[in-house]
N, C-alpha and C positions, 0 to 999 in steps of 0.2 A: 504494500500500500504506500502510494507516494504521498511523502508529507506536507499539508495543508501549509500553504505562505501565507504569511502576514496580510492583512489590510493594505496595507500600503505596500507592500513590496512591491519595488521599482526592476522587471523584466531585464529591461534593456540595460540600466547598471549595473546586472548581476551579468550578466551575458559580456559585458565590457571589461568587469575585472577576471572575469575566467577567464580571454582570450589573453591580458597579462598575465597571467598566471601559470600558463603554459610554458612560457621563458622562464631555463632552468641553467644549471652552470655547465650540464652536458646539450642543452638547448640553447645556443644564446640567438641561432636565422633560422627562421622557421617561413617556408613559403606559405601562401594562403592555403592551398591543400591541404599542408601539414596540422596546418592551425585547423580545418575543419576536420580533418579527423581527431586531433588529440581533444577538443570542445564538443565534436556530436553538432555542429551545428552547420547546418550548409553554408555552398560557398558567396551566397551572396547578402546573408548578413556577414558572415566574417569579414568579407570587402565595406559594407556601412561600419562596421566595428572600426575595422584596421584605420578606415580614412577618417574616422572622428578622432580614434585615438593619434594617428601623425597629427592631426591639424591641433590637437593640444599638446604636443611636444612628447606623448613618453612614448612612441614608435617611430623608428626611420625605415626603410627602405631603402636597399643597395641596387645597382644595376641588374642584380640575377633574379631579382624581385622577391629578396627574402629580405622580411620584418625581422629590426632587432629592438631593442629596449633601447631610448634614448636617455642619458644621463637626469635629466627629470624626474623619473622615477626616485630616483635615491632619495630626491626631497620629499616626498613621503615616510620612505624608511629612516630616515634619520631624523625626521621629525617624531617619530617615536621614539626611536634610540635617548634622543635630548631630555625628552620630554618625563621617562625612565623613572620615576620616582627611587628605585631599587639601583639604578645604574649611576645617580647622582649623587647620591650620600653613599655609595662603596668604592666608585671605581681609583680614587685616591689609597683608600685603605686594600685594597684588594691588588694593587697592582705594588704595593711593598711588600704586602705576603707574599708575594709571586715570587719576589726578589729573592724573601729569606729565608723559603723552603727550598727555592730552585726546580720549581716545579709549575708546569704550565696552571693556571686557574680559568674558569671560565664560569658565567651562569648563567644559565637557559631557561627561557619560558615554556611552555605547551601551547605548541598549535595542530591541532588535530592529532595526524598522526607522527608529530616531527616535532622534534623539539627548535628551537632555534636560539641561537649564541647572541646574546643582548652585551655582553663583553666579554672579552677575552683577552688575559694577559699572556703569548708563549714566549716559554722559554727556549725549549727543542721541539720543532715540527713533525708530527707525526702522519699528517695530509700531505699525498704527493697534489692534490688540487686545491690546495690552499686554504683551510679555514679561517673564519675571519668573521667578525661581528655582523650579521645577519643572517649566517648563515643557517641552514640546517641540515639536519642527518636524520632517520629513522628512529624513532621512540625505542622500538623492542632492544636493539642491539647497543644502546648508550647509556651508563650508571645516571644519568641524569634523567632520561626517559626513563627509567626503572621508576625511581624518585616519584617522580611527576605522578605518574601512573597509580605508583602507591596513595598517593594520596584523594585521588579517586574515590569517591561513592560506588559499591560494589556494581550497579545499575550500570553506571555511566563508564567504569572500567571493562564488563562484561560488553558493552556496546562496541567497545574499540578492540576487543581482544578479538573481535568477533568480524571486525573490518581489514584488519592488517593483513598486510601482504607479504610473508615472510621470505627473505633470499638468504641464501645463505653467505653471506658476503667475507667469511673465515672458516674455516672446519670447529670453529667454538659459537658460533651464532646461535642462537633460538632461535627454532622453526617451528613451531608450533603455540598454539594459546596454549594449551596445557601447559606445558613445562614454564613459560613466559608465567603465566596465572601465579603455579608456585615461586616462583624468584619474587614476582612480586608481593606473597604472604610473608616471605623470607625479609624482605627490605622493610614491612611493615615492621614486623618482629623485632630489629634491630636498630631500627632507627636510619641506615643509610646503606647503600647501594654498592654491588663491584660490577663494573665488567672489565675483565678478563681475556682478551683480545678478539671478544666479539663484535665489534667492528671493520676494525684492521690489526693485522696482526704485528706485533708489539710492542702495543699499547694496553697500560693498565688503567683504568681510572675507577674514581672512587667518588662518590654526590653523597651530600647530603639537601636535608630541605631546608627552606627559607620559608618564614611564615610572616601573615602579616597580621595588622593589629585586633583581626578579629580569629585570628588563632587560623586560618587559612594557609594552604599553602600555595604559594604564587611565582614560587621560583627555585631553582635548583642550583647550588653551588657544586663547582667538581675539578678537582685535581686530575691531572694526567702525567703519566710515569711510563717509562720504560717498561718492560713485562720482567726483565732480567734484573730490573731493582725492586721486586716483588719478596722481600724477607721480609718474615714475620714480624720482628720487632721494629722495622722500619716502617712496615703499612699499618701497625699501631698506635707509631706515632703521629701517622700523618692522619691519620683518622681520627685521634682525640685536637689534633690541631686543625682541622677541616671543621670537626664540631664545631669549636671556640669561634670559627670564622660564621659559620652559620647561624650561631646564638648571637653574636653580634649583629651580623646583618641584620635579622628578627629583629632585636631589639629595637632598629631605627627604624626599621616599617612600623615600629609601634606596638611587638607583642613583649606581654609580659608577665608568661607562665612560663613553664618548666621545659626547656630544649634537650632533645625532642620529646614532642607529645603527640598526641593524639592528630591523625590516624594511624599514629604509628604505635603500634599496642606492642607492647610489651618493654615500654621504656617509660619508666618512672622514678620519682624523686629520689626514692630509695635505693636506685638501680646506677644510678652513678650520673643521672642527667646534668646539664647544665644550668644552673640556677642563675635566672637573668635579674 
């Protein structure tokens, strides 16, 4: 059953940002063809699309008559970036932690099924295609998509466990909801997240959550590591010093109970939490 739109839902601007939206970092010219197939939409509104969109600056067109993203764009995406309540009272403090663990930092919001990098401090590059502040990656295979996920209303998590498209992008990925399902009862259990070079391989990284002042969680902080600096009493410390970074951020979005808490069960005051 298709789902009922709004009152007001405007057709032709939701049709306008999907044919944006098709422009990817393995997409950046896409002919009008291409653009109707990856939209479902025929080829002569993608041509009224394409031409509204050039005539307000964020498409161009080359001589071989493929559409790419004009620099216009960004001033959208950066106008959130700026705008960042999370991104403005951290990225000072976040970017000398970065310094004095020696280890890349980042933190991600949830968008659908992808997380996306709101900032990023690296240290050593672990992307042969560049990560960098907008970017995004697949929810299932990232300690910060774990995170995210975890914090999930079980309804709205089974919804998405339920939509994912699983590749196997390492011989360590999750491929299935099941197994994803329990990582994520696991992340709730302990307060924060590993993955283990299931995105690419080696890379460690390790999220925890950021909450805000209504006890929410609205963002994921995450360390990235070599796989081959994966000893125990090293990934112990960087995971009570990951806490300490995430209780702090909480703090300044405004929360002020016990790090971590709830959704994340089985971490409590008694249990060695962070008292803000």
């Amino acid at each position: 059953m298709q789902k009922r739109q709004p009152k007001h839902f405007i057709d032709a601007l939701a049709r306008g940002i999907r044919v944006l939206e098709v422009f990817s970092a393995n997409q950046t010219r896409l002919t009008l063809q291409e653009i109707s197939e990856a939209t479902g939409f025929n080829k002569t509104a993608v041509q009224r699309l394409t031409d509204t969109l050039m005539t307000l600056g964020y498409l161009g067109r080359n001589r071989r008559k493929e559409f790419y993203l004009e620099p216009r764009i960004l001033t959208i995406g950066f106008s959130y970036l700026n705008g960042l309540e999370l991104r403005q009272v951290g990225a000072t403090h976040l970017r000398e932690f970065s310094l004095k663990i020696k280890q890349t930092v980042n933190i991600a919001v949830l968008d659908d099924l992808d997380v996306i990098f709101v900032f990023r401090n690296e240290i050593q590059g672990f992307f042969s295609f560049g990560l960098r502040e907008g970017s995004r990656l697949p929810v299932y295979c990232t300690a910060s998509g774990k995170v995210l996920l975890a914090a999930l209303p079980d309804e709205e998590l089974a919804e998405k466990l339920d939509r994912i498209r699983f590749e196997p992008l390492t011989r360590f990925t999750i491929t299935d909801a099941r197994s994803l399902a329990a990582e994520v009862e696991l992340v709730r259990d302990r307060g924060y997240s590993i993955a283990d070079q299931e995105g690419v391989l080696g890379l460690y990284s390790l999220a925890v959550p950021i909450f805000n002042y209504e006890g929410q969680v609205v963002a994921a902080a995450n360390i990235s590591l070599k796989s081959e600096e994966n000893e125990p009493e090293k990934i112990r410390q960087i995971i009570e010093s990951l806490k300490q970074e995430g209780a702090w951020l909480s703090s300044r979005m405004g929360y002020g109970g016990f790090y971590p808490n709830r959704p994340f069960r089985g971490i409590r005051e008694d249990s060695g939490s962070v008292s803000l």
